[in-house]
DOVEXSE-235011 format. One line per 5 residues: number of its first residue (from 1); for each residue x negated, y, z negated of C-alpha. Coordinates in steps of 0.001 Angstrom, whole numbers, plus 500000, padded with zeros to 6 digits. Each point is the difference from the previous one (the first is absolute). Layout:
BEGIN
NUM) X Y Z; ...
end
This chain:
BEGIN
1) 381251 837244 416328; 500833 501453 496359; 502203 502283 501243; 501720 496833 501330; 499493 498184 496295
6) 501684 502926 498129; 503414 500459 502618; 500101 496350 499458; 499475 500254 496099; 502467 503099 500214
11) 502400 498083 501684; 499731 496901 497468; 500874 502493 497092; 502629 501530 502010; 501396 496448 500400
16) 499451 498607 496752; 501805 502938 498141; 503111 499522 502681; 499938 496255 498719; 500388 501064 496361
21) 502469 502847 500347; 502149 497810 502181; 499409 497178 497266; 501090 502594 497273; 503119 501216 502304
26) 500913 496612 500172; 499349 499182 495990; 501865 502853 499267; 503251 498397 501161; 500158 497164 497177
31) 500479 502109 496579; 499438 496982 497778; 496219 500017 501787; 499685 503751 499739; 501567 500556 496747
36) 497082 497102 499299; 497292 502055 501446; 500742 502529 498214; 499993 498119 496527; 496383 498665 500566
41) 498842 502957 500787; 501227 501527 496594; 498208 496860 498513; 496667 500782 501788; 500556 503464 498775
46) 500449 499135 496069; 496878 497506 500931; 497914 502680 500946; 501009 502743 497461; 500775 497945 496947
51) 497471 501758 498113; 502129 502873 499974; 503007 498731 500154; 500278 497428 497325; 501396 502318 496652
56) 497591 497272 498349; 496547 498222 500003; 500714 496088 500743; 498175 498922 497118; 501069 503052 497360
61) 501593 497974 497132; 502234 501673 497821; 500839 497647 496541; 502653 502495 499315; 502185 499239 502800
66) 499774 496324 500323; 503128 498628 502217; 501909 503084 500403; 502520 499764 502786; 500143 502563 502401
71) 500391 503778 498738; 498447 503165 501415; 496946 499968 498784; 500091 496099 501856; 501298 499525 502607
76) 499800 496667 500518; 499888 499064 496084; 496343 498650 498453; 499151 496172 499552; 498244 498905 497211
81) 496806 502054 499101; 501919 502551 500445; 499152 501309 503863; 501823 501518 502496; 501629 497746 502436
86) 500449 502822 502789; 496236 500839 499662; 498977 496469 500095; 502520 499263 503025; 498450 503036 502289
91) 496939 498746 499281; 500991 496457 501126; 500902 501106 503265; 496099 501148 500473; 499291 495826 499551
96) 502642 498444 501277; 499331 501909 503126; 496760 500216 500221; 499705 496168 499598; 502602 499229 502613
101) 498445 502598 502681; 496434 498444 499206; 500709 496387 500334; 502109 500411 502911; 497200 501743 501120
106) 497588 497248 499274; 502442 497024 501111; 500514 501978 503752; 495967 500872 500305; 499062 496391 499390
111) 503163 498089 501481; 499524 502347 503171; 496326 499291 500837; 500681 496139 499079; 503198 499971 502477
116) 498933 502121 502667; 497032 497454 500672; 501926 497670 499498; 502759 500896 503111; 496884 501670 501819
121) 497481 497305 500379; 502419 496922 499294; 498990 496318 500368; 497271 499028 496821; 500271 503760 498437
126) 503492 499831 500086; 500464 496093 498817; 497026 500654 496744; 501960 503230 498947; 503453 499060 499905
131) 499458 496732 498358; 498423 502285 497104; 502838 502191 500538; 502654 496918 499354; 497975 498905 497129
136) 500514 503090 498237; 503753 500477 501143; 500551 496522 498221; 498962 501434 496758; 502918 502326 498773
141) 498829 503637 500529; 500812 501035 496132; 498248 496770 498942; 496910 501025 501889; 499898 503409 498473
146) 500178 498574 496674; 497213 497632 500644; 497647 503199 501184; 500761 502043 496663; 500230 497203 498008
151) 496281 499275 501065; 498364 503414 500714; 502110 502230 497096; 502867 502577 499474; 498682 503076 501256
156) 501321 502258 502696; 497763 498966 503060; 500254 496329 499341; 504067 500526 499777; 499387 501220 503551
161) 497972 497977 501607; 502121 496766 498602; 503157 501501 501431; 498251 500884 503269; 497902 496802 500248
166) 503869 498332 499178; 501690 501783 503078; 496615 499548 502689; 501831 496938 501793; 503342 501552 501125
171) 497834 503176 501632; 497649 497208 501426; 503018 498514 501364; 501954 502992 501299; 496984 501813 501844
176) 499026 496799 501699; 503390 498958 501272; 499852 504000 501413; 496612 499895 501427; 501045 496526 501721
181) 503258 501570 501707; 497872 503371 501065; 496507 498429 501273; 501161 499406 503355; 501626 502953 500610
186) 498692 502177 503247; 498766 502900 497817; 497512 497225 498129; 499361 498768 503595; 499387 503605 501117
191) 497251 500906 496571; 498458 496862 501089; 499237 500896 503421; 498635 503397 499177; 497393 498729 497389
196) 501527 500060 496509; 499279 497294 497295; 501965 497756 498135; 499426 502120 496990; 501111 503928 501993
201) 502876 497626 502038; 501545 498283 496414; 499640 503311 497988; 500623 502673 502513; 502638 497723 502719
206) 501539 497235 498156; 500523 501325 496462; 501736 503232 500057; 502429 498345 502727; 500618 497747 496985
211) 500686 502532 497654; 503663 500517 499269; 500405 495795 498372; 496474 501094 498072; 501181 502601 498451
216) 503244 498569 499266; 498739 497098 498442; 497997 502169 497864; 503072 501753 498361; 501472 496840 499082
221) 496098 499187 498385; 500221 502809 498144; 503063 499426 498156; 499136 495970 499366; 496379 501257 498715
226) 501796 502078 497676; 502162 496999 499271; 496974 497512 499038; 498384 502658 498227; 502483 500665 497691
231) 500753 496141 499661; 496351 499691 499160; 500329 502272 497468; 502778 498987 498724; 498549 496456 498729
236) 497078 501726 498542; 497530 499983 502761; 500417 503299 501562; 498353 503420 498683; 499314 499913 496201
241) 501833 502515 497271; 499722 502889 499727; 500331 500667 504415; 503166 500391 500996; 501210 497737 502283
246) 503590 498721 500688; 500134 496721 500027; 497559 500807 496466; 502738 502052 498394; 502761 497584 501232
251) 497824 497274 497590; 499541 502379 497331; 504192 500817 500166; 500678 496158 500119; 499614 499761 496103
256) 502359 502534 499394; 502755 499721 503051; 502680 499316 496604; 499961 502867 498376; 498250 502483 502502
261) 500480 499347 503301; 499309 503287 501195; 496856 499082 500129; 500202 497634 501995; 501983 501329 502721
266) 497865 502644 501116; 497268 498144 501444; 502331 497253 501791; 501831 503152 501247; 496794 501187 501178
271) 499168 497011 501664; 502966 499333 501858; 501070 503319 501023; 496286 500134 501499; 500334 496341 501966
276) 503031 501152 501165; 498961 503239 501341; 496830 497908 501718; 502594 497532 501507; 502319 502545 501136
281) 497141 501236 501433; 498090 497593 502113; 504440 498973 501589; 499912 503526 501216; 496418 499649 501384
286) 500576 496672 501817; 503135 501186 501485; 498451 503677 501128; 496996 498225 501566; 501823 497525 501786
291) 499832 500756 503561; 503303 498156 500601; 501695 502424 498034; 498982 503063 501169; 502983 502415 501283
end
């Protein structure tokens, strides 16, 4: 019998990592999406090492160099205590990032237990759940994460869980209308005959046949978390001074767009470039999971 469990575990590794390289092979064909890829993954790479790859501590103020456009020793120029926009941007990557990966995170752990009772067990669980769902769809996402911060405060895990808590109702929504159209396949017939729970048949059966729209979906979250975060910052009610944050420094550079804009168009650069790249991104993804499309 466990000889049996591990060729069967061998042979769901062997599978799995056919599915991704022939995922990959098939990403590989849109540029836009790779060139994309390839972007974020310099971004998660200046996230991780920005310690040593900022020339600058983010909070270093230097009175001597107030506003100075960009020149060797600054790259990007300095705003107005005199820090180093390049420094502060590298380390802005580290939150914008972070914040978008957790409250996706957050949004598709919640939203997926809520919807996959919902489309599992139907009828009264699936009636109380998505009338709470539509309650909080009819309160603008962006709204809703203003109300959380607004209430609980500024700092870094509230900005999270507001953004996450925002997002919960398109998961719930997605994962249900996928559980509903896989429930009745003959595979879930076939777990249910030999024993397995709901629990083993929606985590182990249903979900990772569900998958490819998931993770998808969870691109595009990314890039709108990033989105609300740096709109919440940018009306005062996002991380405080001195963190570096985009949507921060794009408030900070507002004051002085005039005479400096330099300063200014860093971070929007930043921010675009990176929604872009997370776009780009999750096209290329939908298209190389598609089964229809397969060659």
């Amino acid at each position: 019998m466990a000889q049996a469990w591990k060729r069967k575990g061998a042979k769901g590794r062997l599978k799995n990592g056919y599915l991704a390289g022939e995922t990959f092979r098939r990403l590989k064909k849109n540029k836009i999406a790779t060139a994309s890829l390839f972007v974020l993954l310099f971004l998660v790479f200046l996230s991780i090492f920005a310690d040593w790859i900022a020339p600058y501590s983010y909070f270093e103020q230097n009175l001597r160099d107030l506003l100075q456009g960009p020149s060797k020793a600054h790259w990007l120029g300095t705003d107005q205590y005199g820090r180093d926009i390049l420094s502060r941007l590298i380390y802005g990557t580290r939150i914008s990032l972070s914040v978008g990966v957790v409250a996706v995170g957050l949004a598709l752990l919640l939203g997926g237990i809520l919807g996959a009772a919902a489309g599992y067990y139907g009828k009264r669980v699936d009636n109380m759940i998505m009338r709470c769902m539509d309650i909080m769809l009819s309160i603008p996402s962006v709204l809703l994460a203003l109300a959380i911060v607004a209430t609980f405060g500024t700092s870094l895990l509230n900005l999270m869980i507001a953004t996450g808590v925002s997002t919960i109702p398109g998961y719930a929504r997605l994962i249900r209308a996928e559980i509903l159209s896989n429930k009745d396949q003959e595979y879930v017939e076939a777990a249910r005959a030999v024993g397995a729970g709901d629990f083993e048949i929606i985590t182990k059966h249903i979900l990772p046949n569900c998958m490819a729209p998931i993770l998808v979906q969870a691109t595009f979250g990314v890039a709108t978390a990033i989105l609300t975060v740096a709109g919440l910052s940018f009306v005062g009610l996002g991380l405080q001074p001195p963190i570096p944050e985009w949507g921060s420094m794009l408030s900070e550079a507002r004051s002085y767009i005039r005479d400096y804009a330099y300063m200014l168009i860093s971070p929007a650069a930043a921010i675009a470039l990176t929604v872009f790249c997370l776009n780009a991104l999750g096209d290329g993804l939908r298209d190389a999971l598609d089964p229809k499309l397969k060659d």
